[in-house]
C-alpha positions in Angstrom: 33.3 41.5 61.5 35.4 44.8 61.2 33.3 47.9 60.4 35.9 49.6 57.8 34.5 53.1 58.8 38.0 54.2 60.2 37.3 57.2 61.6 34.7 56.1 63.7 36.8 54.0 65.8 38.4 57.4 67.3 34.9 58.6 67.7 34.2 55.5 69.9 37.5 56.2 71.5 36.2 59.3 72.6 33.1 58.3 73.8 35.0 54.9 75.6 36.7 58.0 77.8 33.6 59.8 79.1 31.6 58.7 81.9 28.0 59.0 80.4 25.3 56.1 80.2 26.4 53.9 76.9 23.1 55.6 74.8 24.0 56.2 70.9 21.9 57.6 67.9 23.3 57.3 64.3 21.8 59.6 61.8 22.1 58.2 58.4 22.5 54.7 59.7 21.3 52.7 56.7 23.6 50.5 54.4 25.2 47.1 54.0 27.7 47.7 57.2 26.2 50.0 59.6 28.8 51.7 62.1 26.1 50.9 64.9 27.2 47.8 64.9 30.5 48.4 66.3 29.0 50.8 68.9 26.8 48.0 69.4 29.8 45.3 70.3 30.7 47.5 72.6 28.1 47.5 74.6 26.4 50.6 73.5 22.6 50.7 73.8 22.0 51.6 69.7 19.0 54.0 67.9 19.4 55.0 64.2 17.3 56.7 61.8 17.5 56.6 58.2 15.7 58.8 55.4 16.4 55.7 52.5 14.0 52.5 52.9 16.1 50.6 51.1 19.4 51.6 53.0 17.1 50.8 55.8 16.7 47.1 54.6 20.4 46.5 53.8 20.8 47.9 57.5 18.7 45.4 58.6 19.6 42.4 56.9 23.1 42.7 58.1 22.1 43.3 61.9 19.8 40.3 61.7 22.7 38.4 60.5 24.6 39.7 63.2 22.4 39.1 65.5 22.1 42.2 66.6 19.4 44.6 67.1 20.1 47.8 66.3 17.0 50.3 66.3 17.5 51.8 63.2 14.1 53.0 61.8 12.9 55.2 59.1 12.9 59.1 60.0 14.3 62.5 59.1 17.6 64.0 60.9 15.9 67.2 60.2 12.9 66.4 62.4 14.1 63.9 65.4 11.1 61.7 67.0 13.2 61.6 69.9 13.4 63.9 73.6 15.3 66.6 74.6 18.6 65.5 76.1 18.0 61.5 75.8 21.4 60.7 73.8 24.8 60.5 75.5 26.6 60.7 71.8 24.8 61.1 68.5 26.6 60.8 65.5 26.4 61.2 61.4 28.9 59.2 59.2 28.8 59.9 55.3 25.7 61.2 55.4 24.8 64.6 56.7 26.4 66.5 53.3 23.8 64.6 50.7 21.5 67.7 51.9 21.5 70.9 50.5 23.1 73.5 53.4 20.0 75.0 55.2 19.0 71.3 55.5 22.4 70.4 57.0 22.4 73.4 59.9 18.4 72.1 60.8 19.9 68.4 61.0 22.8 69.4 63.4 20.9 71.8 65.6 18.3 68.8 66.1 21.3 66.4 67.2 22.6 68.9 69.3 18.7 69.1 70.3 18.7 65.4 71.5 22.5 65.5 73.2 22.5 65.2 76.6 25.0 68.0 78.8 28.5 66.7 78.4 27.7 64.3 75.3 29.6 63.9 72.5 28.7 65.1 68.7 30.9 63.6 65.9 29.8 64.3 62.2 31.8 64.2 58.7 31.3 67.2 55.9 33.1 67.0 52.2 35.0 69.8 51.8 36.0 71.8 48.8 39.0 69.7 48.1 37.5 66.5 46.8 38.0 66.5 43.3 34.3 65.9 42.8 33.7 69.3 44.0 32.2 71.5 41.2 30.4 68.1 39.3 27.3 67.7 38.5 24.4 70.5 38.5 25.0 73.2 40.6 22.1 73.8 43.2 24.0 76.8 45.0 27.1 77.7 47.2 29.1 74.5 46.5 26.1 72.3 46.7 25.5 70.2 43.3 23.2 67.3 42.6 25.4 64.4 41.1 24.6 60.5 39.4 25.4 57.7 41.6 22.4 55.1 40.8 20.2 58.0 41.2 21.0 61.6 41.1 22.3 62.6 45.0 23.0 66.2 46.7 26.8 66.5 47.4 27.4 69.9 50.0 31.1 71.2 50.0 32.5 73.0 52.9 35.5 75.6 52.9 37.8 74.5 56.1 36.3 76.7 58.6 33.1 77.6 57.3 30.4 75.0 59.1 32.4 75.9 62.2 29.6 78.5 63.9 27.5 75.9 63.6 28.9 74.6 66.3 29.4 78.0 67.9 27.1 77.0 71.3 29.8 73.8 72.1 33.1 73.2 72.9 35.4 71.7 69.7 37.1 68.4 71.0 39.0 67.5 67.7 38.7 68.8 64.1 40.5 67.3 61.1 41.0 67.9 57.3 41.2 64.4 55.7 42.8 64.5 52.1 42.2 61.1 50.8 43.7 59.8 47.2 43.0 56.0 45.8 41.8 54.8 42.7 38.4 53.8 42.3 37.5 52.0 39.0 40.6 52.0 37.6 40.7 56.4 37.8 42.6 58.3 40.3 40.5 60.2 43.0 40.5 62.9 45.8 38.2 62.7 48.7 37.9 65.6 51.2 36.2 65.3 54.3 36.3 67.6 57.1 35.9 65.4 61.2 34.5 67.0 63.9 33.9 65.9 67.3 32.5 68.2 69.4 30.4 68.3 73.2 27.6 69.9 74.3 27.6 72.3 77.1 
């Protein structure tokens, strides 16, 4: 089984080069493929917390028929239930920028929180060139609440502006992804801004 979540694999690239214990935490780890399962084939020790109970359930369902376990429980990235320091690499894929912004600086300070010295950070924001940027009802500085199933927070970044969050570490890689496919038979633009980052 190939977990499609592209740039993950150079995440776990990263990680593959440093010489900490193979300890992992996803944050937003729910859905029908969860990335801990590739971490998980490669002989990563796995914990995951997710705010959605039923992303939760799809997360399990597709580990069981893996047979894998992968630890992912229901929690809050704002509010870790874990140590200081107990993760070599921590991690949030697609998930971080459904919170307004404030909620977004509490949730990286606590993964920085749980990172061990040395450990590796990666996390994904959308940035202001997605063409769903400006949609929906606007909630504040480029933060607006838009339909999916359900009515979801969408955060947009300018290219450096989320970078003092990280102002305490040292910056390993950044990228501005520009993506353009069709989805439902309508042209799109996806912006994401990568980081990968490690704590010092």
């Amino acid at each position: 089984m190939i977990i499609g979540q592209a740039p993950l694999y150079k995440f776990l690239w990263f990680c593959n080069r440093q010489n900490l214990k193979k300890e992992i935490l996803d944050c937003g780890a729910g859905g029908n493929y969860p990335p801990l399962s590739l971490f998980a084939k490669e002989g990563y020790t796995t914990r995951g917390i997710e705010f959605d109970k039923d992303q939760l359930y799809k997360a399990q369902e597709f580990a069981n028929k893996q047979g894998q376990n992968l630890n992912i429980e229901l929690g809050d990235m704002r509010e870790l239930p874990f140590a200081d320091e107990c993760f070599s690499y921590v991690y949030s894929y697609n998930a971080i920028f459904h919170m307004r912004k404030e909620d977004i600086h509490k949730s990286i300070k606590e993964m920085k929180r749980v990172l061990k010295k040395d450990g590796l950070m990666y996390l994904n924001l959308l940035s202001i060139d997605d063409s769903a940027c400006g949609e929906g009802t606007c909630l504040g500085n480029n933060e607006y609440e838009q339909m999916e199933d359900v009515p979801v927070i969408h955060s947009y970044y300018k290219h450096n502006e989320a970078d003092y969050y990280f102002d305490d570490m040292d910056l390993v890689y950044k990228e501005i992804r520009i993506l353009e496919r069709y989805y439902e038979g309508e042209k799109i633009r996806q912006g994401f801004i990568d980081y990968v980052f490690k704590k010092v």
